[in-house]
N, C-alpha and C positions, 0 to 999 in steps of 0.2 A: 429536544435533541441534546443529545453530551458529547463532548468536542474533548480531544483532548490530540497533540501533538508529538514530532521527535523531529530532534535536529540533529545535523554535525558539518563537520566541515570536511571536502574530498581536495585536494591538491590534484586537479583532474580538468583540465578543459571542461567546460557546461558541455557542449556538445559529447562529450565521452560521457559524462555522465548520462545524460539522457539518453543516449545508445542502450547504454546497460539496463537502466530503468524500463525501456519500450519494450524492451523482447522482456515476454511474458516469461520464456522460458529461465528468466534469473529469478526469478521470486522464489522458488521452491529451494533455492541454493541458501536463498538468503532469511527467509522468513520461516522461522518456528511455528508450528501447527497447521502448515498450507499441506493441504494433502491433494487436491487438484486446483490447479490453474491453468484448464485450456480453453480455446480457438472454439468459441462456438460460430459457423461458417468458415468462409476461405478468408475472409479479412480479420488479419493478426495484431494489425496496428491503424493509427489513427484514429480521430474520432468518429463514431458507430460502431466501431470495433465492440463483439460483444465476447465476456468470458463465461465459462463455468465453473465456480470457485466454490469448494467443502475446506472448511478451517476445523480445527479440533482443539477444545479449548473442556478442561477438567473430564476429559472421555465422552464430551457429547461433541457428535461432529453437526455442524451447521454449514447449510450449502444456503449460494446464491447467486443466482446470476450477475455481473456488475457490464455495464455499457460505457465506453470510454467515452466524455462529454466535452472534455478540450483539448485539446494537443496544439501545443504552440513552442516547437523545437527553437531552442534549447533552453526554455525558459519553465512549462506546466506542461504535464497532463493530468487530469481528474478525472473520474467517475461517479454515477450513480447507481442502483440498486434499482433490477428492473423487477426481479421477482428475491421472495426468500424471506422468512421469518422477522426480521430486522432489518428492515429498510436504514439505509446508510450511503453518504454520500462520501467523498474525499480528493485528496491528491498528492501531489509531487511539485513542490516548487524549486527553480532553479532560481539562484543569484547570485553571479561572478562574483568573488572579491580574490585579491591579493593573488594574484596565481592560481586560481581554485573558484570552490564554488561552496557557498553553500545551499545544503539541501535541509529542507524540510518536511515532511512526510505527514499531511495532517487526516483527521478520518472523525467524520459525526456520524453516530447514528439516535436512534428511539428505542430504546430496549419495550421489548413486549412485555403485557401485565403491570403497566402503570408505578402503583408504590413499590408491590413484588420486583418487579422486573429491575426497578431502581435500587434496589436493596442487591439483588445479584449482581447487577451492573458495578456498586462498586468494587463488589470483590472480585469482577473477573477485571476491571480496568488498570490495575495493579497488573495484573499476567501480562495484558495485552500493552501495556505502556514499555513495560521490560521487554516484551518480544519485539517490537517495530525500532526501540535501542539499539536493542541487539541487533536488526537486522541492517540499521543504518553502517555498524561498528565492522561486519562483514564486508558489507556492500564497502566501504572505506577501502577497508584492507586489501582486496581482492582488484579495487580499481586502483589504487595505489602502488598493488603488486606488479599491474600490466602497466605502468607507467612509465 
């Protein structure tokens, strides 16, 4: 498995933050190459909560199912990868500090095709390191803004 992370810091209540995080519907705002992230059933949130998510990464789109696996307001929620090319796990950590909160945003997965797969894995984890920055640096701003 290859692990890799993004941080930052929100001047936000945990509980706001987590708000923003749970609705699925901010991902698309925030995260570069999300091209679906919906509601597979009538349960949106929580954990069993399951999505349908196609990312797009150098014009090849990769879809997967992902199941939310903990929710623990206003502290985590994570998932795992129930179907889809690259199985991968991840999540969302909250921790109060200083008036604010830091978030951390972490994501492992197995790239397919062994050595191959490892050799594309590093050039795409480069993109995908800078996109979930990026998305933290949005996510910032935006909760920030409504603050």
């Amino acid at each position: 498995m290859r692990r890799f992370s993004a941080r930052t810091f929100i001047r936000r209540p945990a509980e706001a933050v987590f708000d923003f995080i749970a609705d699925y519907r901010n991902v698309p705002k925030v995260l570069d190459g999300i091209s679906r992230w919906e509601p597979l059933g009538r349960r949106t949130s929580g954990a069993g909560a399951r999505y349908e998510v196609e990312m797009r990464t150098f014009g090849i789109s990769v879809g997967t199912v992902l199941k939310l696996d903990e929710w623990q307001r206003p502290r985590r929620i994570s998932w795992v990868s129930e179907a889809g090319p690259i199985p991968q796990a991840g999540g969302w950590n909250l921790t109060p500090r200083n008036g604010g909160v830091d978030v951390e945003l972490e994501v492992s997965y197995r790239p397919p095709g062994a050595i191959l797969g490892n050799l594309v894995a590093d050039r795409v984890e480069g993109l995908v390191r800078r996109r979930l920055q990026s998305a933290l640096q949005r996510m910032r701003r935006e909760l920030e803004r409504e603050g």
